[in-house]
Structures are given as structure tokens and as C-alpha cells.
SEFI-121568 format. One record per residue (C-alpha): residue in three letters; x, y, z. Coordinates in steps of 0.1 Angstrom, whole numbers, plus 5000, padded with zeros to 4 digits. Layout:
REM SEFI-121568
ALAXYZ ...
REM end
This chain:
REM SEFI-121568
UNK289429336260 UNK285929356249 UNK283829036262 UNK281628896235 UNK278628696242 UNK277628376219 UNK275728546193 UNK278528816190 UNK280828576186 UNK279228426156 UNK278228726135 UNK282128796136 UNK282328456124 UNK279828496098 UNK281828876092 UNK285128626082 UNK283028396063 UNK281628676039 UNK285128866033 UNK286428486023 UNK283628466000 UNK284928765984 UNK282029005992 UNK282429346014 UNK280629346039 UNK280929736043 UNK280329876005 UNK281630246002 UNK279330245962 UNK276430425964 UNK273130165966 UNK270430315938 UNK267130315960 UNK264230425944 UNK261530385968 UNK260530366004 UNK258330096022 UNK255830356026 UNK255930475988 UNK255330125973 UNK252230105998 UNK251030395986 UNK251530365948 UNK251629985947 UNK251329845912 UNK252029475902 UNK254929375885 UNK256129705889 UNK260329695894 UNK261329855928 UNK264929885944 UNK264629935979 UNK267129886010 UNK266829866051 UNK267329606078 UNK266429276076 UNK263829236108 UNK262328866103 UNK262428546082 UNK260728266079 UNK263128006060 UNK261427726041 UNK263527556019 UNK264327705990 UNK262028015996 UNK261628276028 UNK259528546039 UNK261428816053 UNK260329146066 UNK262429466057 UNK262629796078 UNK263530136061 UNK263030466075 UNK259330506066 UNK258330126078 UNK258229806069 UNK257329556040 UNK257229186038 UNK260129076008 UNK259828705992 UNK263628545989 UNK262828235960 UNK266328035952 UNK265728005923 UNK264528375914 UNK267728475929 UNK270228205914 UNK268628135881 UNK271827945875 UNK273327625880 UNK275527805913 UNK273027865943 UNK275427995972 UNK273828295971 UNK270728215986 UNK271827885997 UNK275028006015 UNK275028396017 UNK271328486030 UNK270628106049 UNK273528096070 UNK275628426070 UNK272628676068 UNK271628776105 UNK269028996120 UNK269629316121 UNK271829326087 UNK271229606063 UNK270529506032 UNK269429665994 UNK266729475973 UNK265829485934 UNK263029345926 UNK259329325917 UNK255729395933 UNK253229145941 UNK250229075965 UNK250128715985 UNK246828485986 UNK246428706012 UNK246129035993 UNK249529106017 UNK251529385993 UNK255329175987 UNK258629245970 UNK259828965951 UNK263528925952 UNK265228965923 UNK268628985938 UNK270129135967 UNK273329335982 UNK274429356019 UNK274829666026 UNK276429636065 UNK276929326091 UNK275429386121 UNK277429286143 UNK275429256174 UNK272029136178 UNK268929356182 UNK267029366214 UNK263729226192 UNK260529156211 UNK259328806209 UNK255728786202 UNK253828466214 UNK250528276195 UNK248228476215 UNK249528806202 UNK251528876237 UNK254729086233 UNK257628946251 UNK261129056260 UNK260629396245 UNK263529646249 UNK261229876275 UNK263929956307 UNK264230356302 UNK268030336314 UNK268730116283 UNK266730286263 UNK268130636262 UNK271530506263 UNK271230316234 UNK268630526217 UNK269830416182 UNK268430046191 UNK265630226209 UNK264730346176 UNK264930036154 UNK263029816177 UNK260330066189 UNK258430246158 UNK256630446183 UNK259830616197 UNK260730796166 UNK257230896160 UNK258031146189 UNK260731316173 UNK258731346139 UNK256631546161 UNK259031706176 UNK260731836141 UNK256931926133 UNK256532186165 UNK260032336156 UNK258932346119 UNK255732516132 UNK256932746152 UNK259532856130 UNK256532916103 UNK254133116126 UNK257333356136 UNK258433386097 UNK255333426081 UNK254933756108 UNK257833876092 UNK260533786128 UNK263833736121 UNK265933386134 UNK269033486147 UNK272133276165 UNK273433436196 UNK276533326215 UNK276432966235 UNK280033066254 UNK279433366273 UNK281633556297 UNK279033646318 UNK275633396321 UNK272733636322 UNK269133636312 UNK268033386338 UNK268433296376 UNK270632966373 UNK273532796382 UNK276032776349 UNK278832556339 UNK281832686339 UNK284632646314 UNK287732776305 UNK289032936272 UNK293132856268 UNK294133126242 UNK292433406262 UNK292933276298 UNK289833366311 UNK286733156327 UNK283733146298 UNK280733006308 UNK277832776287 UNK274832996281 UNK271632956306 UNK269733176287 UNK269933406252 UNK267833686265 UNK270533976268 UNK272133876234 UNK268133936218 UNK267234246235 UNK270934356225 UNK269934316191 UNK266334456195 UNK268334736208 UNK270334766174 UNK267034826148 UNK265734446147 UNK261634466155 UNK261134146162 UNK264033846169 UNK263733486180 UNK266333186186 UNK266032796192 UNK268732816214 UNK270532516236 UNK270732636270 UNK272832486299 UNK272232486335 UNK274632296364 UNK271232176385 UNK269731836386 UNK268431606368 UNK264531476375 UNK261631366353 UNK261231726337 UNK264731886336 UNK268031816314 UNK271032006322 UNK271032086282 UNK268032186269 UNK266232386240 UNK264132736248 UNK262832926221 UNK263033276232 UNK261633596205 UNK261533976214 UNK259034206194 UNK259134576195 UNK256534786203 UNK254934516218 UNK253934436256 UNK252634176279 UNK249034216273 UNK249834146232 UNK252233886240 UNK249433686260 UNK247433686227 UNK250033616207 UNK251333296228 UNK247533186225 UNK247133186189 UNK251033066184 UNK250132736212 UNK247032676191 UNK248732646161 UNK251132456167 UNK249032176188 UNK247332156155 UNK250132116131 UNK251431846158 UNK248531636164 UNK245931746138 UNK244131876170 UNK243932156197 UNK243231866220 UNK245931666234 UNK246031426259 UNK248531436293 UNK248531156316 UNK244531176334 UNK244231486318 UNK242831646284 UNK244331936276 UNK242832206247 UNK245732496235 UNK242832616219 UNK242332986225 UNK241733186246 UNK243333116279 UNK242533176316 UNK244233456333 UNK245133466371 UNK247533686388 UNK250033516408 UNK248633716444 UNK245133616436 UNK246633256427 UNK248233256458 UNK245333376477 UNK243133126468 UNK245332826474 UNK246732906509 UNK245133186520 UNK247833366524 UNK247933816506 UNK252033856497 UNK251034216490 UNK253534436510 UNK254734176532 UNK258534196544 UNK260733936536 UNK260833796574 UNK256633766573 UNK257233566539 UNK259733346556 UNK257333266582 UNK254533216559 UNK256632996545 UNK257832806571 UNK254432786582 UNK253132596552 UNK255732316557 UNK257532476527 UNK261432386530 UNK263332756533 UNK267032876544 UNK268433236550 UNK269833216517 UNK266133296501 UNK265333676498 UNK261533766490 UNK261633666454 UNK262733296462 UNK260633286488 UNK256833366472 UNK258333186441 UNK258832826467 UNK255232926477 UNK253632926444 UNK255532636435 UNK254432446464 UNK250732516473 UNK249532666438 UNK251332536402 UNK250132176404 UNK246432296408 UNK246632476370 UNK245932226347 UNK244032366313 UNK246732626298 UNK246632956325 UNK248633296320 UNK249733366362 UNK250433736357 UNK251534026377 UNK254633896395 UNK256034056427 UNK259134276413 UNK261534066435 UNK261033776412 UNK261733966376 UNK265034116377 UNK264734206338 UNK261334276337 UNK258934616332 UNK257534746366 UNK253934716365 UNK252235046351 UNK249435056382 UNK251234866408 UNK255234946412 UNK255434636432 UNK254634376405 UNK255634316372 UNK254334286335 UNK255333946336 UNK253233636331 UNK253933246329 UNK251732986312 UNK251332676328 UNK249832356317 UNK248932016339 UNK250632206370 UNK254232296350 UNK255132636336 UNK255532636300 UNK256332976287 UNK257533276298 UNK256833636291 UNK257134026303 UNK257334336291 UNK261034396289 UNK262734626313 UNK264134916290 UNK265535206320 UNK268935136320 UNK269035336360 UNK266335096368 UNK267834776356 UNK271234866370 UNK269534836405 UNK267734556401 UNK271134346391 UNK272634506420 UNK269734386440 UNK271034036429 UNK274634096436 UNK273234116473 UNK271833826469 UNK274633636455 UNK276633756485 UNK273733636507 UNK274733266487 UNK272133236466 UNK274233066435 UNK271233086413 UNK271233456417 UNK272233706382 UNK275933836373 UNK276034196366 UNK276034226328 UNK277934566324 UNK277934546281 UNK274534506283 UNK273434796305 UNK275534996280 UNK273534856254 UNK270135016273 UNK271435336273 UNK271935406239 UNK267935336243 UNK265835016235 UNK262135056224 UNK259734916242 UNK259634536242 UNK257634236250 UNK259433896253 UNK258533546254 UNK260333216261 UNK258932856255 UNK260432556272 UNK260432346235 UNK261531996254 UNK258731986281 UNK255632186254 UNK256931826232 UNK255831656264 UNK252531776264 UNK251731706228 UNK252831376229 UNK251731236259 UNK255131156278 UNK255631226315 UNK259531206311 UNK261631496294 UNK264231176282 UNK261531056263 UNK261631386239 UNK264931406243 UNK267131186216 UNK269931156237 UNK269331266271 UNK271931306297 UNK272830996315 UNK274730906345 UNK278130716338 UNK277430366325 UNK278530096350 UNK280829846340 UNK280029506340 UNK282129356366 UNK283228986364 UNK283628846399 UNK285428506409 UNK283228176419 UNK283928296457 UNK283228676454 UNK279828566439 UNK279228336467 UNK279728626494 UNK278028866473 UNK274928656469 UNK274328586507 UNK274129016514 UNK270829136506 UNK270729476494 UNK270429746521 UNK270829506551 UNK274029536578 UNK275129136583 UNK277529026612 UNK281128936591 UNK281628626609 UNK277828506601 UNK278428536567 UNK281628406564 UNK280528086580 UNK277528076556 UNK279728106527 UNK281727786536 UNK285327946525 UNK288427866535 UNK290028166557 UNK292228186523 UNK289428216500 UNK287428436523 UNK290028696527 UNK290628696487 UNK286828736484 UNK286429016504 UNK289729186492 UNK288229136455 UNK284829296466 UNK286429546482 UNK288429686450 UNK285629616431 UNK283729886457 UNK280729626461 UNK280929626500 UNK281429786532 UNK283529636561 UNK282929856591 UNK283029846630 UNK279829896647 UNK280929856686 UNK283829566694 UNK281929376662 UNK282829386624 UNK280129436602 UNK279729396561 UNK277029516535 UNK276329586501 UNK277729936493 
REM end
């Protein structure tokens, strides 16, 4: 049975109150707004006749008259509630009963009425007469401000926040300015590509083989055909497939899944936009990426400039190039040109880098980079020319067979984008997947499937081919200033929500005398509690169930903590 605090309580007493009154509380008819908040702001005219709608945020109640603040999607306005502008009649439960005592918070609510400024030139809706719209039923986490302008109270614990991001939203205006900006990239984006003539397609998000990246999928299962599907990592194959079948230039906003975890700049779901160009190869790409970044910092923040953490950032082009042996180089010291995989191992090793006989030479100059020379990059840098070993799809390098036309942009020390020109010898890419086979059998589970359809697809001949993929949720990051990929994501994936456990007067004395993380002596604390043996054994059998201790032997003594 749900537990309702107070306050929950009595809204659903309020809820009863207005059905006896006769009035729905949950209207299906259509409410005939005709402006916004921001729209009577911008065009405000006095006297003018407005019907607007939103929640009700604050009121001040004096008498027979209240300032009120309303909330609709584009902001907020202050609305004047006069009982007698309301109720021009002899009957007043409108305004005396309806919005005094039944009206909460949080309700949302639709508002005819007319325009006019305060002594204080403050821009007001006078209520005319009003309509709820829906009872909230459960109270907003509002902020609390205090005389000296101090916030108080505010809804600000992360956890909460992306769990309930629809309160996140209403109570914390700055929150959904992200995902404004957000939309704006994608819209940007989408413009550059379209105006250049590329064509948006939709590939497959269930796959019976996940290729186009080095990952770890999830795995499902289809009923009807019997056979293990997985979730996409990555749409590459699908767009080359189609590049392949006459399309010059293809690009996707595609959801991508990958079974790894979770820290402050991964999601197990998350958005890549990935395009393929004909014709095209690494070197163009490069310029392309450049001029693509710029524009859309600028159709973000009005800027090229954009602030991360300590640093400023400009996407303004052009961009520093490094190749990724020179990068490494001149960070450790260390030439990966024509070393074996055993002399990368102990390089490795020998830079305190954490490595396992699972890693071949790919892995290993990739942990190297990672460790020693990514965080260093912190204005937008193309690393090109990777080692061969770490671009199973990509073109061997025209001067140097053992790299590859590949390059990566990173920005404040995190890769961004992704780029090569695209392997297009079917013999060639054939051995490079069953390169990775041999590593999968090594157990490496990040390395690629063989992707049989696809090498078919090659040899009917695809033309040459530069391709580029941009990380969407973290480049959001950069442009807005957040250090967390849950901030950019509405609702990011959490683990499962713990449920509130109520404990008995006893549990909560035993409970309360184990601090976190300590080992107590059993006896000790059940002579601290003061419980009879009764009471103490159906304390500890409660917390037990409730998996909030351990009871363990340590020697010939019993032990408890918190679990």
C-alpha cells in the first residue's frame, strides 16, 4: 500500500472536496490558450484580453485579493486573483472556497483575463476567471528563498534529480535550457548535412550480428524466429552498406547500446551521429568536421567560444593536428613504431598502466594513449594516423602500411568524434575481422563479430569513402558546460530505486548504534541497545530480512555491521 505523507494526504482530501463541488478535477475539453508567458512579455499591451494556462508556482493570499505567480512552458508571469473580479455575484465560493483552500501548489491551471502593469511597472494578468486544469497531487520540491535572497531547500541531489527529471524540470528553469540546446545542435547538425545535399537515413537498432565498433552488446532474444538478436553498438556497416548501394553521402542520429559501465561520461544508451560521403577521405573529412563543429557551437551558444569546467574552449576553425606516435612520443617518451606486442606490454606495464594477456597491440597503445596522452589535449585536436591494430574497418595508410587514415578529435582531454577513410578491399577487411576473431578467442569481449553480409556487400565494390562519427551526448557537454553525461541526458539510466524500508522502534535502535563501515562486537551492541533477549533477537531477524546487516564469525567471536 502506497504510504502518503501529510501533505499527500490532504491534496487527496482537497481531490474529494472538488469532485463534491461538482467540478473535474481532470477536464478531457480542450482549454483555448492563446498566449505564452513569454508572448505577453514581448507584445504586452494594456487591457489587452489574454487566455493563458500553467502551474500555479506561488501566492500571496490577502484577503479578498492574491498575487500568484504562473509557470508555462516559456516562463513565468505574476497573475492578480481579485474576489470580486472573479465572483462579480452575490456567490463567492469560487475564489473564496475553490482557489483559498482547495487550490495547491503545483496545480495546473487556465486563466482568462486582462493585461496590466503594478505600481511597480511589474507586467500582470488580471483574473477574469479561472479553470483547473489538473490536481497535483503531490507537492513540488520548491526552493525556499530567505529575506537576504539565499536559496534554501532547493531540489539539487543528482540521484533525485534524474530520477524524477519531470520535477527536475519544473523547479529548475536552468535544466531544460540544456535540452533547448541540445534540440538546437541536433537541429544544426541536421541543417549543415541537408543543406550539402546528405541524405538521413534509419538503419536497424536489432541486429543479428553487432558490428561497426569494438564493444560489449546486449543481448536479446527474438521469439518468432528463435534466434539471439542483439541492440545495435554502432550503425556503421548498415551506412557503408548503403553507400555501397548508389547513396554519395548518408548520415543517422542513431541510439546506440553498449553492456559496459556507467561513469560521469558514459550511458549504456546513447546517441552517435555517424555520416559516410563518397569520394571523400580523411584529409577532407578533417575540414569538414572543423567547419561542421564551428557551426554548430555557434548556432548553440551564439559563439565559437564555450566554456568547460577551468577551461575555454574555441570550435572555431581550424584545428591542431597530431599523430597519435608523435602524441605518444611526446608524453612518455615512448616510439610504438614497429614494436611487437610483448615490447608494448612491457612499456605498458612499465608506465603503471593496468594490462592483462587478454590485450593484443591495438588495446594495448590505445590504454597508453588513454592514460599518459588524452587528458593533456584540451583546445579541439585531430590525433591521426592510428596503428592498424586499433582500426579494424579502416583504410591502411597510403605511405605507411602500418597506420591508418583514421583520426579522432578530442576536446578538454575526451575524444569527441571519430573519422577514417573507410576500408573498401573486401580481401583486406576479411582479415582484419579475422584478426579480431583471434582476439575474441584470446577473451577480449570487446573484440568485432565477423559480419559475413557485409563483406558481401564490399565485393560488389564500394567507392571510396570517408566517415565520421560524433558522440552527440558528450559534444552537448561541452557546449553547455556540464561535467556529467546525466546532465544532457533527460532520462539517464539509473540504478534500481531503493525502497523505503520502515523498520520497528527496536530495529531502529540497533540500526542507529552501527556506524557505517565499522565491524562492532554483537554482544557490545546488544548491551548498548538495552533489549530484552526477545526483542534483540526479533531486531536482528528483522534487519537481517531487510539485508541491512551482517552477522559473521571472526575467530570464537560474533561480529555485526552495516551491510
Amino acid at each position: 500500500m502506497q504510504h502518503l505523507s501529510e501533505q499527500e494526504q490532504i491534496r487527496r482530501e482537497k481531490l474529494s472536496a472538488i469532485r463534491k463541488a461538482g467540478i473535474n478535477p481532470y477536464p478531457a475539453d480542450l482549454f483555448p490558450v492563446d498566449h505564452t508567458t513569454s508572448e505577453i512579455k514581448q507584445h504586452f499591451e494594456e487591457d489587452k484580453k489574454v487566455v493563458i494556462a500553467g502551474r500555479l508556482m506561488s501566492r500571496r493570499i490577502q484577503g479578498k485579493a492574491s498575487f500568484a505567480e504562473l509557470q508555462d512552458s516559456k516562463g513565468k508571469i505574476q497573475v492578480y486573483f481579485n474576489r470580486d473580479e472573479i465572483c462579480p455575484g452575490e456567490d463567492k465560493a469560487k475564489y473564496n472556497d475553490v482557489y483559498k483552500k482547495l487550490l495547491d501548489i503545483g496545480d495546473f491551471i487556465g486563466i482568462e483575463g486582462t493585461l496590466f502593469k503594478t505600481q511597480v511597472g511589474e507586467m500582470t494578468v488580471m483574473v477574469k476567471d479561472f479553470h483547473l486544469l489538473s490536481k497535483s497531487l503531490r507537492p513540488l520540491p520548491l526552493p525556499k528563498t530567505d529575506k537576504e535572497g539565499n536559496t534554501h531547500d532547493g531540489f539539487n541531489d543528482p540521484e533525485q534529480r534524474y530520477r524524477q527529471r519531470y520535477a527536475d524540470l519544473v523547479v529548475n528553469p536552468k535544466v531544460k535550457e540544456i535540452f533547448v540546446k541540445r534540440t538546437k545542435l541536433f537541429n544544426a547538425m541536421r541543417n549543415f548535412f541537408n543543406d550539402k545535399g546528405y541524405f538521413e537515413v534509419e538503419t536497424p537498432i536489432l541486429q543479428s550480428i553487432p558490428g561497426g565498433a569494438a564493444a560489449r552488446p546486449f543481448i536479446t532474444h527474438h521469439n518468432a524466429l528463435d534466434i539471439p538478436l542483439y541492440l545495435r553498438i554502432a550503425n556503421e556497416l548498415y551506412l557503408k552498406r548503403l553507400i555501397v548501394g548508389g547513396f554519395d553521402g548518408v548520415y543517422e542520429f542513431s541510439k546506440n547500446f553498449r553492456n559496459e559501465g556507467m561513469d560521469r561520461t558514459h550511458n549504456p544508451e546513447f546517441t552517435a551521429m555517424e555520416i559516410y560521403v563518397a569520394y571523400k577521405d580523411y584529409n577532407w573529412m578533417m575540414e569538414f568536421t572543423e567547419k561542421l563543429l564551428e557551426h554548430c557551437a555557434i548556432a548553440v551558444n551564439g559563439t565559437t567560444e564555450a566554456t568547460f569546467g577551468q577551461h575555454q574552449v574555441d570550435f572555431k576553425a581550424p584545428y591542431k593536428r597530431v599523430t597519435m606516435t608523435d602524441a605518444i612520443i611526446e608524453f612518455t617518451g615512448f616510439d610504438i613504431t614497429g614494436k611487437s606486442e610483448k615490447e608494448l606490454f612491457e612499456a605498458a606495464k612499465g608506465m603503471g598502466i593496468e594490462v592483462d594477456e587478454t590485450m593484443g597491440k591495438g588495446k594495448l597503445i590505445d590504454e597508453i594513449f588513454g592514460e599518459k596522452c588524452e587528458g593533456n589535449f584540451i583546445q579541439p585536436t585531430f590525433i591521426t594516423d592510428y596503428p592498424k591494430e586499433m582500426s579494424p574497418l579502416c583504410k591502411e595508410h597510403r605511405e605507411n602500411p602500418e597506420l591508418t587514415e583514421r583520426f579522432e578529435l578530442m576536446v578538454c582531454g575526451k575524444e569527441i568524434a571519430n573519422a577514417y577513410s573507410e576500408l573498401n578491399d573486401p580481401i583486406d577487411q576479411r582479415e582484419r575481422f579475422e584478426e579480431q576473431l583471434k582476439l575474441s578467442e584470446k577473451g577480449d569481449d570487446e573484440a568485432m563479430f565477423i559480419d559475413n553480409d557485409f563483406l558481401r556487400a564490399l565485393e560488389y565494390g564500394m567507392p571510396p569513402t570517408s566517415g565520421l562519427g560524433i558522440g552527440m551526448d558528450r559534444l552537448i557537454m561541452f557546449l553547455t558546460n556540464n561535467q556529467s553525461i546525466q546532465e544532457v541526458l533527460f532520462f539517464p539510466q539509473m540504478k534500481p530505486e531503493k525502497k523505503a524500508v520502515e523498520l520497528s522502534e527496536e530495529e531502529k535502535a540497533v540500526f542507529q548504534l552501527l556506524k557505517n563501515g565499522e565491524v562492532h562486537e554483537l554482544n557490545e551492541i546488544k548491551d548498548q541497545s538495552g533489549l530484552s533477549n526477545k526483542k534483540w533477537d526479533k531486531a536482528l531477524k528483522g534487519l537481517r530480512k531487510h539485508k541491512m546487516i551482517e552477522v559473521f564469525k571472526e575467530g570464537e567471536d560474533l561480529k555485526i555491521k552495516v551491510a
